[in-house]
Each structure stands twice: as C-alpha cells, then as structure tokens.
N, CA, C and O of each residue as an XYZ file, in Angstrom:
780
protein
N     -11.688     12.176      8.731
C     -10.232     12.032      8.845
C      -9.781     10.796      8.080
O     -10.425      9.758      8.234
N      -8.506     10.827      7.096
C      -8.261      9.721      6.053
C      -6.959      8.830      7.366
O      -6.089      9.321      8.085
N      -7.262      7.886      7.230
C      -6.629      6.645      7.937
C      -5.070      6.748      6.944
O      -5.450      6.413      5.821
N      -3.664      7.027      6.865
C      -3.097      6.688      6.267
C      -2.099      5.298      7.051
O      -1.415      5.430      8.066
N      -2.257      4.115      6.310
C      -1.633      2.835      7.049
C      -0.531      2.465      6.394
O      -0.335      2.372      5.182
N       0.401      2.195      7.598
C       1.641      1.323      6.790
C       1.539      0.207      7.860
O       0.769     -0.074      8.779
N       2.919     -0.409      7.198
C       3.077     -1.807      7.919
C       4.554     -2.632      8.101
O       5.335     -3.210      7.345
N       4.459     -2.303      9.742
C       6.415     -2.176      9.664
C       6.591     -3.443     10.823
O       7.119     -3.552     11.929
N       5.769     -4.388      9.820
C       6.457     -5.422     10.982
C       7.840     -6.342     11.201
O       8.547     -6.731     10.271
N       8.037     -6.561     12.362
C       9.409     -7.032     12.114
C      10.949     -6.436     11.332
O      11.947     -6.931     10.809
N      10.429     -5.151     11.624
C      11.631     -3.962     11.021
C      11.900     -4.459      9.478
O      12.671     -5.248      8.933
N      10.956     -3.664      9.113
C      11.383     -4.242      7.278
C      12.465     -3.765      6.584
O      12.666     -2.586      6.290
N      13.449     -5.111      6.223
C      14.840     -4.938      5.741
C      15.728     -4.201      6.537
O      16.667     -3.573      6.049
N      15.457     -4.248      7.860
C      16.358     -4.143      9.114
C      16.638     -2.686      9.154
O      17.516     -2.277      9.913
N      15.579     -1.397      7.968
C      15.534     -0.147      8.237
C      14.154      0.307      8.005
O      13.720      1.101      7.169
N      13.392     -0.553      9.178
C      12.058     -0.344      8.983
C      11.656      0.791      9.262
O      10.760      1.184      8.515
N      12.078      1.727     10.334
C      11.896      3.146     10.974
C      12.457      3.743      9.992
O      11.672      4.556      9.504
N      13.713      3.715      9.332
C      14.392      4.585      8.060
C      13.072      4.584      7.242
O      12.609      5.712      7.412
N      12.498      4.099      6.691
C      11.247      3.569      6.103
C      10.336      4.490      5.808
O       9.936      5.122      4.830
N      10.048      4.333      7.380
C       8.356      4.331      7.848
C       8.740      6.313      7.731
O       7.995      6.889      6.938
N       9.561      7.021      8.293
C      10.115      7.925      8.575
C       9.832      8.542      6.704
O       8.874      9.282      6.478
N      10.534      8.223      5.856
C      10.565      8.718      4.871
C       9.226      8.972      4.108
O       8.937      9.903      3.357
N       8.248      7.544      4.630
C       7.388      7.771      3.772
C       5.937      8.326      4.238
O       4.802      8.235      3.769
N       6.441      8.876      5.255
C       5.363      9.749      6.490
C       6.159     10.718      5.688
O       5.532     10.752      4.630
N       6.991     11.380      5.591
C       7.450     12.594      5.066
C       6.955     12.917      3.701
O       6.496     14.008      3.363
N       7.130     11.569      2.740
C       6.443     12.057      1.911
C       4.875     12.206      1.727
O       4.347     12.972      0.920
N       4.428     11.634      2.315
C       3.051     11.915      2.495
C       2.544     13.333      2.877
O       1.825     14.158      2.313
N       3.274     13.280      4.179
C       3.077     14.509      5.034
C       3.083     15.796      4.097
O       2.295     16.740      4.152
N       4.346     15.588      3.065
C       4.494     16.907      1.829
C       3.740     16.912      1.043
O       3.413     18.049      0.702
N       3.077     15.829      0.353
C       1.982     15.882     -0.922
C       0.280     15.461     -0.037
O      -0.776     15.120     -0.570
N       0.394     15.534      0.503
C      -1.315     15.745      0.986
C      -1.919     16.682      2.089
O      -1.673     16.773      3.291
N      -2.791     17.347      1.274
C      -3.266     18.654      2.243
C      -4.274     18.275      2.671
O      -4.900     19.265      3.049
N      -5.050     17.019      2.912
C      -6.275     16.688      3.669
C      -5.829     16.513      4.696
O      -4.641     16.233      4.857
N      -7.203     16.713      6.230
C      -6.441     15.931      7.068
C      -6.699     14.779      7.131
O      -7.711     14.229      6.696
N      -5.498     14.139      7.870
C      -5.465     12.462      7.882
C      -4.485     12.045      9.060
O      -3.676     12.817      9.576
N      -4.668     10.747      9.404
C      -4.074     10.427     10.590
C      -3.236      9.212     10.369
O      -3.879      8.256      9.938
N      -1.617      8.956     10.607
C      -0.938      8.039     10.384
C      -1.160      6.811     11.395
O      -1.353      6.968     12.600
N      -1.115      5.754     10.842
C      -1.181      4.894     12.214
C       0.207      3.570     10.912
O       0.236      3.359      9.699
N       0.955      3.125     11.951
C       2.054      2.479     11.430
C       1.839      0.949     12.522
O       2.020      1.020     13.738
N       1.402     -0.461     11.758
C       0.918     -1.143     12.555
C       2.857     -2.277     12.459
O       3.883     -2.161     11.788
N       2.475     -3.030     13.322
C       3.823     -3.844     13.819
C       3.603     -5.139     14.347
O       2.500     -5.665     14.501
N       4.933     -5.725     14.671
C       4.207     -7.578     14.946
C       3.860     -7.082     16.540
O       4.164     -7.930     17.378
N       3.250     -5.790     17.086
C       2.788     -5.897     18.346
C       1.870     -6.602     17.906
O       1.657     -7.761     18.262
N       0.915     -5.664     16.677
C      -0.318     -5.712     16.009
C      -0.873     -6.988     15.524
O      -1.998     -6.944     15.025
N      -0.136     -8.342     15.606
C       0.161     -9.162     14.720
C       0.168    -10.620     15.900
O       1.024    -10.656     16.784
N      -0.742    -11.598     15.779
C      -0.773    -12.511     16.259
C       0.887    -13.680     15.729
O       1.476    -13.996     14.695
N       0.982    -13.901     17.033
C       2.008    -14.929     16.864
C       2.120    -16.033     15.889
O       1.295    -16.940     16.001
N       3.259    -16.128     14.678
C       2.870    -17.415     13.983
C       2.047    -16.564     12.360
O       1.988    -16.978     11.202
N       1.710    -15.725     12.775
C       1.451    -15.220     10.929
C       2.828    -13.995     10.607
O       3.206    -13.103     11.367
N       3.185    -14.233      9.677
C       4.708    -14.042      8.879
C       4.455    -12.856      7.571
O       3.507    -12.793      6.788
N       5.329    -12.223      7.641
C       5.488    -11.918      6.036
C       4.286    -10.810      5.884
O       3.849    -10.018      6.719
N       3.900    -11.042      4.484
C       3.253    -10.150      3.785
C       1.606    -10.326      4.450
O       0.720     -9.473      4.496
N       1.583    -11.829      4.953
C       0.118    -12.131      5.361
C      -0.277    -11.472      6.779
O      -1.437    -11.632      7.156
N       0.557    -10.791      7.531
C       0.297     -9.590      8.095
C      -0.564     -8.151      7.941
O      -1.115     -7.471      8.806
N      -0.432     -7.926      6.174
C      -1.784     -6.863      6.126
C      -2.856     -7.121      5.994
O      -3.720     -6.278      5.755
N      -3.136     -8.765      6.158
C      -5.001     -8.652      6.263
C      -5.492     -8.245      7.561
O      -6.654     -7.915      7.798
N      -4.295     -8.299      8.594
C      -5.257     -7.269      9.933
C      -5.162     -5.773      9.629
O      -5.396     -4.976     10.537
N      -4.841     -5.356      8.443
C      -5.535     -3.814      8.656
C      -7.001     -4.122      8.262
O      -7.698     -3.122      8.087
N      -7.662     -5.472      8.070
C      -8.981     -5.443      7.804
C     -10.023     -5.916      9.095
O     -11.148     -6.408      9.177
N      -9.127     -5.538      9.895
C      -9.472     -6.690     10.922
C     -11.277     -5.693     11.721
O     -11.447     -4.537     12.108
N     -11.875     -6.458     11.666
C     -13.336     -5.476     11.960
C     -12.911     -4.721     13.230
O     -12.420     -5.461     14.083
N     -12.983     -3.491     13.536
C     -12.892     -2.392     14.628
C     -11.425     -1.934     14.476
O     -10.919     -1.375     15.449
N     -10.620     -2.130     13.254
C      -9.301     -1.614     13.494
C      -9.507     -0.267     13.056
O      -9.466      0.622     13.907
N      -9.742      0.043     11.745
C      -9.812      1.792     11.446
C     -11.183      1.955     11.505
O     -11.843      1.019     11.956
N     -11.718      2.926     11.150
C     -12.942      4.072     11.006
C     -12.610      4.730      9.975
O     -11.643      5.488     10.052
N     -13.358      4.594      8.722
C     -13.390      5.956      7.796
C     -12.931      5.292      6.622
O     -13.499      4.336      6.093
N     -11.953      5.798      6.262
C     -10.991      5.976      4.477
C     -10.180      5.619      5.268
O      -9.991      6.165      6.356
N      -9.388      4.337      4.698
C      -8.168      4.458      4.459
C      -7.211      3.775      3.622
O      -7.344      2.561      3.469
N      -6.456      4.265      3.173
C      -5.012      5.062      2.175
C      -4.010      3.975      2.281
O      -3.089      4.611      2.792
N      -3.648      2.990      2.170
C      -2.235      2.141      2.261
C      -1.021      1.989      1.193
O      -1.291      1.736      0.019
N       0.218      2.135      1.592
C       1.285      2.062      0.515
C       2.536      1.218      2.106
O       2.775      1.335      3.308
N       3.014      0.235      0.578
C       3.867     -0.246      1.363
C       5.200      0.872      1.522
O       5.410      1.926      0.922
N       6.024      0.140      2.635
C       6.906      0.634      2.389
C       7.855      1.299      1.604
O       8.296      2.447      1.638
N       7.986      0.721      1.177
C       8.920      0.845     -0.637
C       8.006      1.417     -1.360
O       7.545      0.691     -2.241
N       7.558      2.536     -1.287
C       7.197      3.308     -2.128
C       7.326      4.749     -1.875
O       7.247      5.244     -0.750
N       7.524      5.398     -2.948
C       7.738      7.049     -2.979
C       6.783      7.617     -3.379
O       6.308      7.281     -4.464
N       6.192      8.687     -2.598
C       5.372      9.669     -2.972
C       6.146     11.067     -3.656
O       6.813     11.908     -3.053
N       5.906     11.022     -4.723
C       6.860     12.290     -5.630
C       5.669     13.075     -6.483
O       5.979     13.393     -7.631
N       4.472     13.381     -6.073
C       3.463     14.747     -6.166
C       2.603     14.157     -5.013
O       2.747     13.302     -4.139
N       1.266     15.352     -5.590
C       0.092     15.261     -4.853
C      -0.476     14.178     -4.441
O      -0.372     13.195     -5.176
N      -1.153     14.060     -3.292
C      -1.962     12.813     -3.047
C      -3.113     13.351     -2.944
O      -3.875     12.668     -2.260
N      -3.647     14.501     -3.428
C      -5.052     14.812     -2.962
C      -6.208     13.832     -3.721
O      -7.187     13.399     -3.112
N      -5.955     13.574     -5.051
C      -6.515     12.988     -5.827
C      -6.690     11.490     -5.356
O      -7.751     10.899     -5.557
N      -6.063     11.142     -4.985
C      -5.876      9.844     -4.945
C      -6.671      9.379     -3.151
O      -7.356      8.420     -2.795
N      -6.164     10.547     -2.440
C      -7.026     10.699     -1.296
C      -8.521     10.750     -1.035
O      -9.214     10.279     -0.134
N      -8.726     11.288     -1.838
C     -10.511     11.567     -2.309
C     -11.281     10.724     -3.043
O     -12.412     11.080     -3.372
N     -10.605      9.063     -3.528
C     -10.912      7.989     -3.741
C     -12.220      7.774     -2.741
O     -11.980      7.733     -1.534
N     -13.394      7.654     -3.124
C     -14.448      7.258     -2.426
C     -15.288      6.337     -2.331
O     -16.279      6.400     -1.603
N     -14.885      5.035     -3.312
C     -15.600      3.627     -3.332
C     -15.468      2.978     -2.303
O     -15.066      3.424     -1.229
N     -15.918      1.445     -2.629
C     -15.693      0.758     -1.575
C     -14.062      0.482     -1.188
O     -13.444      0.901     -0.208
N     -13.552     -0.429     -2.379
C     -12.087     -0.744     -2.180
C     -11.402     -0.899     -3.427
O     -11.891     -1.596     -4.316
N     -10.061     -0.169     -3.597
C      -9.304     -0.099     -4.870
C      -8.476     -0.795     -4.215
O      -8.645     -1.000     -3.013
N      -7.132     -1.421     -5.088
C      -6.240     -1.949     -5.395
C      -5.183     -1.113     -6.617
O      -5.639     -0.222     -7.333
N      -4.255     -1.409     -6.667
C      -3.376     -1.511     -8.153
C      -3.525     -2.664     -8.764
O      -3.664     -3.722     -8.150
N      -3.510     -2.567     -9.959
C      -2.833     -3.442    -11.225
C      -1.995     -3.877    -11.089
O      -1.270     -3.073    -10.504
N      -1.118     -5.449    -11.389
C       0.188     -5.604    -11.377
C       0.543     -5.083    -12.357
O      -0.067     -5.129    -13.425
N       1.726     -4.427    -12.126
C       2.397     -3.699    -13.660
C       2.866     -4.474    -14.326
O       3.452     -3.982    -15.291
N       2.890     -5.803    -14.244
C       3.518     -6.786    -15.517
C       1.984     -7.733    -16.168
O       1.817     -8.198    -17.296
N       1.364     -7.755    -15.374
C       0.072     -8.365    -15.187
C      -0.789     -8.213    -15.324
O      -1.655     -8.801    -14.675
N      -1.119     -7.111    -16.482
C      -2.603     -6.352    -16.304
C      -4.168     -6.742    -15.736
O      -5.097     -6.081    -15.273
N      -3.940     -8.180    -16.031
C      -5.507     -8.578    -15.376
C      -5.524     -9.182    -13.950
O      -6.410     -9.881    -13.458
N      -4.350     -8.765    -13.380
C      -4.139     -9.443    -11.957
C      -3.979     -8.077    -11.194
O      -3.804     -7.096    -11.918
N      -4.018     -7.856     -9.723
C      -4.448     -6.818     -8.843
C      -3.168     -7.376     -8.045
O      -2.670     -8.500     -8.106
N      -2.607     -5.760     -6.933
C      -1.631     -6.350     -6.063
C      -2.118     -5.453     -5.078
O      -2.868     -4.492     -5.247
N      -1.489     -5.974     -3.784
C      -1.650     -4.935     -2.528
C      -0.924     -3.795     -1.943
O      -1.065     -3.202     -0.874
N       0.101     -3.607     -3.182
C       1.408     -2.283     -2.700
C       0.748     -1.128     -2.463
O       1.069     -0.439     -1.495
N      -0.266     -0.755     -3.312
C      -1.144      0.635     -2.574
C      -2.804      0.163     -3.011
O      -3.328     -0.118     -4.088
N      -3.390      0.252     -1.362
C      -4.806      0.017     -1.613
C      -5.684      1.513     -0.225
O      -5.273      2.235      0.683
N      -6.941      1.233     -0.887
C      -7.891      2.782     -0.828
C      -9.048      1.763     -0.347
O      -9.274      0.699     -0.924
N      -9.710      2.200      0.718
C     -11.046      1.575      1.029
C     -11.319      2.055      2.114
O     -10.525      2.630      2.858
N     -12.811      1.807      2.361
C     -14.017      2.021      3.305
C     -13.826      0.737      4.548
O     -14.018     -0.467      4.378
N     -13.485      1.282      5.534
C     -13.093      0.288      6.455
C     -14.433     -0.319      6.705
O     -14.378     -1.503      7.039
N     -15.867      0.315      6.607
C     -16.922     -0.623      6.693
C     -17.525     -1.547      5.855
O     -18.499     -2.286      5.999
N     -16.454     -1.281      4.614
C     -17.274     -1.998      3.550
C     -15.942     -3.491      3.268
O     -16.092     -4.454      2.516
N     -15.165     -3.292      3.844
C     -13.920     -4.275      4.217
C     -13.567     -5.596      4.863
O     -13.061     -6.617      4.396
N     -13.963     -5.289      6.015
C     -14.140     -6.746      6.825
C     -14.487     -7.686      6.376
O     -14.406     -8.688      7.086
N     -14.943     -7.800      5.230
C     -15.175     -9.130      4.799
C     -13.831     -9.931      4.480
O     -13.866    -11.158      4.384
N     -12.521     -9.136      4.300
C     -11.264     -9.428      3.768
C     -10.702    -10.214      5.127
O     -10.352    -11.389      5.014
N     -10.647     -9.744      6.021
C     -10.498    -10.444      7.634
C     -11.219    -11.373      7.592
O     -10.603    -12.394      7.289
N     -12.313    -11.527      7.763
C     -13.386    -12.207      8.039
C     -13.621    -14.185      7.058
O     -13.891    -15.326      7.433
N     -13.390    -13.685      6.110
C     -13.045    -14.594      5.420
C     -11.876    -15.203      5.151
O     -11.711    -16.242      4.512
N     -11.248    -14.668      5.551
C      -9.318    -14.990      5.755
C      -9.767    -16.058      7.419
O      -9.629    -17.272      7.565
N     -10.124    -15.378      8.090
C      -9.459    -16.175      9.409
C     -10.830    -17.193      9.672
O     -10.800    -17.907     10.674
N     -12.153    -17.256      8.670
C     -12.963    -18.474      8.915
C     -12.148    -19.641      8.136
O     -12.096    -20.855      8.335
N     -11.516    -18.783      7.149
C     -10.894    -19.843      6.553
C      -9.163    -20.741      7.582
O      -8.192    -21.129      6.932
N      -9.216    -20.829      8.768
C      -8.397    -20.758      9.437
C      -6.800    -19.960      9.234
O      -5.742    -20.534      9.495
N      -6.893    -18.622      8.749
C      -5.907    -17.886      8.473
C      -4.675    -18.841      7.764
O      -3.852    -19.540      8.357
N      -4.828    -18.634      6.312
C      -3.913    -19.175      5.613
C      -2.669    -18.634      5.392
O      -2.810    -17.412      5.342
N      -1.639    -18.914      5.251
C      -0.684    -18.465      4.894
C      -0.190    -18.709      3.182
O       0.761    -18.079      2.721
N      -0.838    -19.521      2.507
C      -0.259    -18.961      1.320
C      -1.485    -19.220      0.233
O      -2.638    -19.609      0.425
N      -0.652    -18.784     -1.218
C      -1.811    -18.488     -2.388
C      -0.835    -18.633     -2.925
O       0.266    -18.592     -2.376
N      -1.067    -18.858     -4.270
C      -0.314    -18.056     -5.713
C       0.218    -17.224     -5.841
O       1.259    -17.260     -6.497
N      -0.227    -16.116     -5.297
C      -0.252    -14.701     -5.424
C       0.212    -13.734     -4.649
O       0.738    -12.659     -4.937
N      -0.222    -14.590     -2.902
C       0.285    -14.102     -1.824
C      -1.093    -13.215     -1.485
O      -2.174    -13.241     -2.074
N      -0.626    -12.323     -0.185
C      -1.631    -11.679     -0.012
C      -2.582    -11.362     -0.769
O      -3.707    -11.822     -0.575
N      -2.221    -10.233     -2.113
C      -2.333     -9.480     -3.162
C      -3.535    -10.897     -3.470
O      -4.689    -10.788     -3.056
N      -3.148    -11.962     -4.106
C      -4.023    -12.546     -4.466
C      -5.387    -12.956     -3.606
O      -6.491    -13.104     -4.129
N      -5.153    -13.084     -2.443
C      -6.264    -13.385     -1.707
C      -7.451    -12.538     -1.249
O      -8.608    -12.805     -0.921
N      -6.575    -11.174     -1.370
C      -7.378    -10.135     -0.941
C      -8.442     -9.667     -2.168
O      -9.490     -9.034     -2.040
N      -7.488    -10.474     -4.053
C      -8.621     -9.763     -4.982
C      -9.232    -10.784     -4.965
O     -10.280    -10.476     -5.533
N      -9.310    -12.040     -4.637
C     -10.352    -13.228     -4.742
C     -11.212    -13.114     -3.767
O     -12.224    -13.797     -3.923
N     -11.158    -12.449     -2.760
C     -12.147    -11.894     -1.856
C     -13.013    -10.562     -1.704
O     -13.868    -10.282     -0.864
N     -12.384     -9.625     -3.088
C     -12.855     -8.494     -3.366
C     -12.536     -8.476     -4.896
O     -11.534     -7.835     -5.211
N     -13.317     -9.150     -5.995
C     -12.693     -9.250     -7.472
C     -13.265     -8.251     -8.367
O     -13.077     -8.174     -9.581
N     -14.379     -7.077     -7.236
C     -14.785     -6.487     -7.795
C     -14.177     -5.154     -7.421
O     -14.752     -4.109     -7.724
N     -12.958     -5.167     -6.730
C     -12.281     -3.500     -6.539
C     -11.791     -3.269     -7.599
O     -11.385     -3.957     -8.536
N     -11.887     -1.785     -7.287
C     -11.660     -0.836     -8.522
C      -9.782     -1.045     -8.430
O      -9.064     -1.721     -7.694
N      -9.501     -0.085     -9.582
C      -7.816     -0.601     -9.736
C      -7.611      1.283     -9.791
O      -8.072      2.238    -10.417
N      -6.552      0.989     -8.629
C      -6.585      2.688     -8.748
C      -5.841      3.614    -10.301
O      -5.984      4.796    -10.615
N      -4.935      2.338    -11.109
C      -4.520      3.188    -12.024
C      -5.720      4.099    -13.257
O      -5.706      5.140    -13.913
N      -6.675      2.904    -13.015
C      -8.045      3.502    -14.097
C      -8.488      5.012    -13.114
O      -8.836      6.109    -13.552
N      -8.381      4.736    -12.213
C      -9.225      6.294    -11.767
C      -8.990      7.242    -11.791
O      -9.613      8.274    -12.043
N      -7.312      6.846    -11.322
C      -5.910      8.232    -11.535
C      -5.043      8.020    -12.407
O      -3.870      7.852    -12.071
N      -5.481      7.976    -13.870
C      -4.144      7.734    -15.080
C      -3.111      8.743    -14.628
O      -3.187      9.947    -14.381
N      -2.104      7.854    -14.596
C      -0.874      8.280    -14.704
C      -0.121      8.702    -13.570
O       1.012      9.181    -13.516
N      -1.133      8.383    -12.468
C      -0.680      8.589    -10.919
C       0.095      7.976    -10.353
O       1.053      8.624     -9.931
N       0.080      6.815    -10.132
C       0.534      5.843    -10.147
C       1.734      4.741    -11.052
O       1.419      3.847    -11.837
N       2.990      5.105    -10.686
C       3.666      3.664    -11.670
C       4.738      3.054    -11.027
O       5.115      3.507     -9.946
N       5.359      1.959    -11.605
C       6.501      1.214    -11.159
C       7.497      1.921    -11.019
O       7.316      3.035    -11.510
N       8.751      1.746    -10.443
C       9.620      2.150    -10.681
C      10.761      1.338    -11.717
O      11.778      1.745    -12.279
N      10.204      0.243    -11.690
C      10.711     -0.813    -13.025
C      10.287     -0.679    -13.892
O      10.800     -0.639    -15.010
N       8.667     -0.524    -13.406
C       8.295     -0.867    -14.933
C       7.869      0.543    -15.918
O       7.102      0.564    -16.881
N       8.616      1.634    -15.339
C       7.914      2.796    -15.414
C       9.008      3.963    -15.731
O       8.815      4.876    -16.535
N       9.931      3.815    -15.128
C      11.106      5.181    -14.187
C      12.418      4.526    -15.289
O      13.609      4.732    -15.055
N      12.062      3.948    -16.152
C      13.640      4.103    -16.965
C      14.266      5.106    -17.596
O      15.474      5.094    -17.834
N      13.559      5.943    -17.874
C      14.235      7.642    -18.338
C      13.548      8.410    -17.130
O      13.103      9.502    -17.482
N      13.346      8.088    -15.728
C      12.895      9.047    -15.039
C      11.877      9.263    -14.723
O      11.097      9.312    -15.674
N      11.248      9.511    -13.336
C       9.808      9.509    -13.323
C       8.644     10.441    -13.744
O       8.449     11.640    -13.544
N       7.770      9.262    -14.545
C       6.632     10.267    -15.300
C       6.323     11.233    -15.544
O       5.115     11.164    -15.316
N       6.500     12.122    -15.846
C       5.515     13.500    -15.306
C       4.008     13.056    -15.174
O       3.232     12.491    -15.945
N       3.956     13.311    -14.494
C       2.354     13.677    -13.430
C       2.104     12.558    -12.810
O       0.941     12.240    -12.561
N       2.771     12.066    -12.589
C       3.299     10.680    -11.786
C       3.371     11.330     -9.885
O       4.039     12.289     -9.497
N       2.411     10.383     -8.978
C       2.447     11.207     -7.841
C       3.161      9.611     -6.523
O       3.575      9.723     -5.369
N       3.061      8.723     -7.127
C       3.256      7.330     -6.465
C       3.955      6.592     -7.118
O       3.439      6.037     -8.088
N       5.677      6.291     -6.724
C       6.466      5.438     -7.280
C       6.798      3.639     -6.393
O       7.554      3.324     -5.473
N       6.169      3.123     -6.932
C       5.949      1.872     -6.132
C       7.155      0.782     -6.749
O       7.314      0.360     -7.895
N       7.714      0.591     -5.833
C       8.760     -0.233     -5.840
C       8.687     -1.821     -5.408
O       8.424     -2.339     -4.323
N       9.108     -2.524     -7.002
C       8.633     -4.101     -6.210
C       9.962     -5.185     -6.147
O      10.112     -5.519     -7.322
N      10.557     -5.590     -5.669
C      11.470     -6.711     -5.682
C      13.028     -5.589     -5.731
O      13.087     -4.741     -4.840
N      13.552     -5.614     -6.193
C      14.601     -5.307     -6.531
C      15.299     -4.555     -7.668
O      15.595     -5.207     -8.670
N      15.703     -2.759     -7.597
C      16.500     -2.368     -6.645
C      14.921     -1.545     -5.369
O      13.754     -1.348     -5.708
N      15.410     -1.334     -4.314
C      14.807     -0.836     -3.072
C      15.136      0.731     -2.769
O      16.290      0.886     -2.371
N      14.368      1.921     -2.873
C      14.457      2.888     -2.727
C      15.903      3.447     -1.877
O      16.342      4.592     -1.983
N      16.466      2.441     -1.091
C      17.859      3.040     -0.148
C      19.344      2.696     -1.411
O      20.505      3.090     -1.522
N      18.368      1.690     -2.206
C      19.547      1.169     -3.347
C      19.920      2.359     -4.261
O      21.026      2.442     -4.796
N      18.650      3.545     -4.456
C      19.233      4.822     -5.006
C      18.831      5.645     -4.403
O      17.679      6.078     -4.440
N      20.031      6.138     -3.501
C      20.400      6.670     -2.856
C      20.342      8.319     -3.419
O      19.634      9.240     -3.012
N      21.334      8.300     -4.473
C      21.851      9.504     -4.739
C      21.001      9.893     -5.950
O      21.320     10.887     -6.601
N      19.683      8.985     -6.362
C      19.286      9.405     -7.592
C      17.758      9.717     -6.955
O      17.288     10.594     -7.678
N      16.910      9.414     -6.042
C      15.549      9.164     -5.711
C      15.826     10.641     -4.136
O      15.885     10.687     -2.907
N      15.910     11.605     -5.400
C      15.751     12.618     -4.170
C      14.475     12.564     -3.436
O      14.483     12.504     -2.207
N      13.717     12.577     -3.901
C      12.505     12.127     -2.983
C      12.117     11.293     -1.964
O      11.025     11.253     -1.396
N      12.983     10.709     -1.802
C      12.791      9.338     -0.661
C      14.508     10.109     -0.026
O      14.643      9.876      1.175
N      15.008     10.445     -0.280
C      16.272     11.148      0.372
C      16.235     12.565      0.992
O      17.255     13.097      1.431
N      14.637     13.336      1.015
C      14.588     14.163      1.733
C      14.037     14.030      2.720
O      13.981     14.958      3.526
C-alpha cells in the first residue's frame, strides 16, 4: 500500500482543508494503485517547530510503513501518477526549477525504512530551524545522494512558473507551484485544481 502524505499544518493560507480536499481529488483521479492518504497537522507536530520545518516528521522512525509519495499543497495533479507511483529507490526529491544543481522538497518519493536517517539527524542535531535552503536544503545535505524525480519521469513533472506559460506541458502529470501566484489565484484558468 503507497503512503500518499500531505502536510496541513496550521491551516495553510487559512484554506488548508480547501487544499488538502482538492489535492486528494486529484490524486484520487490520476492514480490507480492502491494507496492510503494520511494528511499530518500541528496535532502531529511538537510545540515550537514552525513552518516548513514541520515535514521532517514525516521521517520520523515508526511514522509510515512502505512507499511513500509527498506533494505539497500547492500542487496540481493534471495526468497519471502511476509512473511516478512505482518509483522504487531509496529517496527522490525534485530539482529546483531555477536551480538545477540544488534539490527541493515540494514532491518527494521514498522508502520509509531507508529514511529515518532524515529525522534522526535533524533532531540529534537539536532540531534546527533554519538553513539556506530551508527544509529542502537540509533534507538534500542529509540525503545528497537522492535521485531527482525529474530524471526518472522526463517531463512529468514541472513548475507552474517555470513551465505553464503557454499552458501545461503535454505529458506533464504534476504542476508544482512555488511562491506566487497560488493555485486559488487561478481560479478560472487551473480547471484541474477547480474540480
């Protein structure tokens, strides 16, 4: 069973359920494996860690079992995920799309047993709160050898900035949205996140 994780803490951008809702839907439409949603929250979340540094407890040792699948919020699934589901290494990442030799955490793929080291080394290090990079950075300096999911699935994967200016890709199955505009900002154009 594939673990699919999000992460809705502290109601993200005050339509965190609008969110979480859409992008269970899109999932739910482009993947025919089975898989099990789990949507973690500041229940999930020790008092005093903030922000983005909240998804190193999906690494947290005994949280999932198996594969699992992460996309932040702000992102649209607009095809298949089978491909991308059937990712079977240890742990992928994306590419920054402006950044090619730098890795981010908007959609990551991994072996929850081969993981814990990402927890583990985060909170010996007395759970930091910042980097350069932010999460994204800490998690590839602790894993500099994950795979980058755009090499595995050309063309699966792209920005919506850096990618969607005449429209999204063809064969494009993951539209990842970073900073600003935010999938509710097009409204009337991102039918996909509007069904």
């Amino acid at each position: 069973m594939l673990n699919i994780v999000m992460m809705n803490a502290w109601n993200y951008l005050g339509r965190g359920e609008e969110y979480v809702h859409k992008l269970k839907m899109g999932v739910a439409r482009h993947l025919t494996v089975p898989h099990t949603f789990h949507v973690m929250t500041e229940a999930d979340i020790p008092e005093g860690v903030t922000g983005w540094w909240s998804k190193l407890f999906m690494f947290q040792p005994g949280r999932f079992k198996g594969r699992c699948l992460f996309f932040d919020l702000d992102t649209i699934i607009v095809g298949s995920l089978d491909d991308i589901a059937a990712y079977d290494g240890d742990f992928a990442m994306v590419r920054d799309w402006y950044h090619p030799t730098l890795k981010t955490s908007s959609v990551m793929a991994w072996n929850a047993d081969k993981s814990t080291g990402i927890f583990e080394r985060w909170e010996g290090a007395g759970m930091p709160q910042f980097h350069p990079r932010g999460d994204g950075g800490f998690i590839e300096a602790v894993m500099p050898d994950a795979d980058v999911l755009q090499d595995k699935f050309p063309g699966q994967l792209v920005s919506f900035k850096a990618s969607c200016g005449n429209g999204i890709p063809e064969g494009a199955r993951v539209v990842a949205f970073h900073g600003l505009p935010r999938p509710h900002h097009l409204n009337d154009l991102m039918t996909h996140w509007r069904e």
